[in-house]
N, C-alpha and C positions, 0 to 999 in steps of 0.2 A: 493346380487348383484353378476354378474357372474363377474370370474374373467379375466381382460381384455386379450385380446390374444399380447404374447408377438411380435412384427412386424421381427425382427432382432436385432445381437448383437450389432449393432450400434444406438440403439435406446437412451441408457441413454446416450452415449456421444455427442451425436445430440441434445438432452435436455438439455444437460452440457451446450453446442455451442449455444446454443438459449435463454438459463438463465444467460448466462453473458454475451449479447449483449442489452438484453433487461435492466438486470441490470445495464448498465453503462451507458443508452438511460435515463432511468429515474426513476431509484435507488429504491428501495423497496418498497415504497407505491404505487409510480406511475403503477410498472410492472401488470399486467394481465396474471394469469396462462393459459387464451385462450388463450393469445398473445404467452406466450412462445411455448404452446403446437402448435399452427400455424406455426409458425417460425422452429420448430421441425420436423414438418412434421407428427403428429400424432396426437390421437386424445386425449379430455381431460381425459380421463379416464384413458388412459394410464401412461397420467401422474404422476397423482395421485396414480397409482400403486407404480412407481419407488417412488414418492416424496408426502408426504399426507397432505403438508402443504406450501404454498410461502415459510414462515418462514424458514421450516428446507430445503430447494432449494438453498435458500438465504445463508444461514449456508454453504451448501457443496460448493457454488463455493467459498467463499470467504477462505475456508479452503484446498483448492485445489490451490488458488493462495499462500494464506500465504506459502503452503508447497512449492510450487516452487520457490520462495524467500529466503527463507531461508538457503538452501545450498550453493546458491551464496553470500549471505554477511558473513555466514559461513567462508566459504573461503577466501573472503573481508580481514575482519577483523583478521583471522589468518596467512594472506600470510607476507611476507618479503618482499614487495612492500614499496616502498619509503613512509614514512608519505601524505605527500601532494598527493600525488597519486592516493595512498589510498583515502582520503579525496575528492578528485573531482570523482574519480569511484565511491566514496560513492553516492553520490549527483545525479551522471549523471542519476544512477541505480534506486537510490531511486523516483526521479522526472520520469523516464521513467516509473518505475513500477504503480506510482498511476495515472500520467494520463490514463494509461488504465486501469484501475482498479479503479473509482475516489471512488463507493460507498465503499471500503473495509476497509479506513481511520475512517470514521459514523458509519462503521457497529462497526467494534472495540470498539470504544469509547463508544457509544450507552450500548453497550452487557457488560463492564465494572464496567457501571453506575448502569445501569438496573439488574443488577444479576451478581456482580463478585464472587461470587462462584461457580457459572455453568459457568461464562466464562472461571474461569482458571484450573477450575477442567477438563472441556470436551470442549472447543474449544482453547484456549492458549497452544501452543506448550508446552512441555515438551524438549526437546531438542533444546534451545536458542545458537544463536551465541555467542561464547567467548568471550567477550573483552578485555581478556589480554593483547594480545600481542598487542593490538592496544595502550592500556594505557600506557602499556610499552615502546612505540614509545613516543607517546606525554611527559615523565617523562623525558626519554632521551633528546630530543631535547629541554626543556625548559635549561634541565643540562647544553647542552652542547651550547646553547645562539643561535641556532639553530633559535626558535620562541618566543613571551610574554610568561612569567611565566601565565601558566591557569592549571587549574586541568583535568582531562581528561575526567572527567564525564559533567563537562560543556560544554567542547567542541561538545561532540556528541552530546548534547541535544539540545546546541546553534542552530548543523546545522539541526538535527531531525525537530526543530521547522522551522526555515526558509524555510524546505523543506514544512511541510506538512499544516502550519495555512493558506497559501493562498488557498489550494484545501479544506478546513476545512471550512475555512471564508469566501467563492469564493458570495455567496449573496449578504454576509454583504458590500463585497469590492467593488462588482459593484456600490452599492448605493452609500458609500462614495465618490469612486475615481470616480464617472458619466460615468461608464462603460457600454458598452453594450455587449451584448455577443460574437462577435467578434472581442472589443477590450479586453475584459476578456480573451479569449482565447492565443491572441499575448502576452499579458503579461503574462501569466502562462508558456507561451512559451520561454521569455527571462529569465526565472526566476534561470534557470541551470547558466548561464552566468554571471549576478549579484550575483549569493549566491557562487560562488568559488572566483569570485570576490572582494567581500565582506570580507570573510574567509580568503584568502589569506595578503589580507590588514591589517584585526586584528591583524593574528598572525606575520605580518612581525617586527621583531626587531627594535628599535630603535636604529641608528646608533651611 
């Protein structure tokens, strides 16, 4: 096979741009590497040059987003930002970042299950946010009656969860709660509002 002729240097980031629109349209099985290549503006060959499998496509954006993430909770979590603060930029950040990104949640998980040795070996950062200093806020303020005695690793997983099982469970929940897709949508929308909400309430002190 001859090898395809490269168009321009903006060709693999136009593939980038085209594999994470389609990816978030209809997540990994659904996408069409014609679809992307169309949307791209080249042809499939070329594709396939840059990327020789959906799979390993699928792989670079979602490790292109993690890495964009991650310096900001980075920093989150190590700044001197009031606890509660902290904890609602957590949330806002967190819920912003997956609804644009809804398959990166699945893909994670999926890739976990499926092979966590090749996940944490070659796609699992190596370089994780701290959470010192944050645990060291939440020890502090239970000390000082601040918020409820919780340990700190509950708390972030408390809000981990409330952020991410509705975008996780988003099917399951339409059927239960007799959603459609527009009211699925609105409610995933309120959902920043109720979980600081929420959050706020638990940890409020008993007077």
């Amino acid at each position: 096979m001859d090898k395809p002729e490269i168009q321009d240097d903006s060709s693999e980031q136009r593939i980038f741009d085209a594999a994470h629109e389609v990816f978030v349209q209809k997540g990994l099985h659904g996408a069409k590497m014609q679809e992307i290549a169309d949307r791209a503006g080249i042809n499939k060959a070329l594709l396939h040059y840059y990327y020789r499998s959906k799979e390993k496509l699928y792989e670079t954006v979602v490790r292109a987003v993690i890495n964009r993430v991650l310096p900001v909770l980075r920093d989150l979590l190590e700044s001197d930002k009031p606890l509660l603060e902290k904890i609602d930029y957590f949330i806002h950040f967190y819920l912003q970042t997956v609804s644009k990104n809804p398959f990166v949640p699945l893909f994670l998980i999926n890739e976990m299950n499926k092979n966590p040795d090749h996940f944490f070996e070659t796609i699992f950062p190596k370089e994780l946010p701290k959470p010192d200093r944050f645990f060291q806020q939440v020890q502090n303020a239970v000390a000082e009656g601040e918020i409820k005695p919780i340990t700190p690793q509950h708390l972030i997983v408390n809000v981990i969860s409330m952020c991410i099982f509705p975008i996780l469970a988003r099917p399951m929940l339409g059927v239960i709660l007799g959603m459609q897709a527009d009211d699925m949508r609105a409610f995933l929308n309120q959902r920043e509002v109720e979980i600081r909400t929420f959050v706020h309430a638990a940890l409020r002190p008993v007077p």
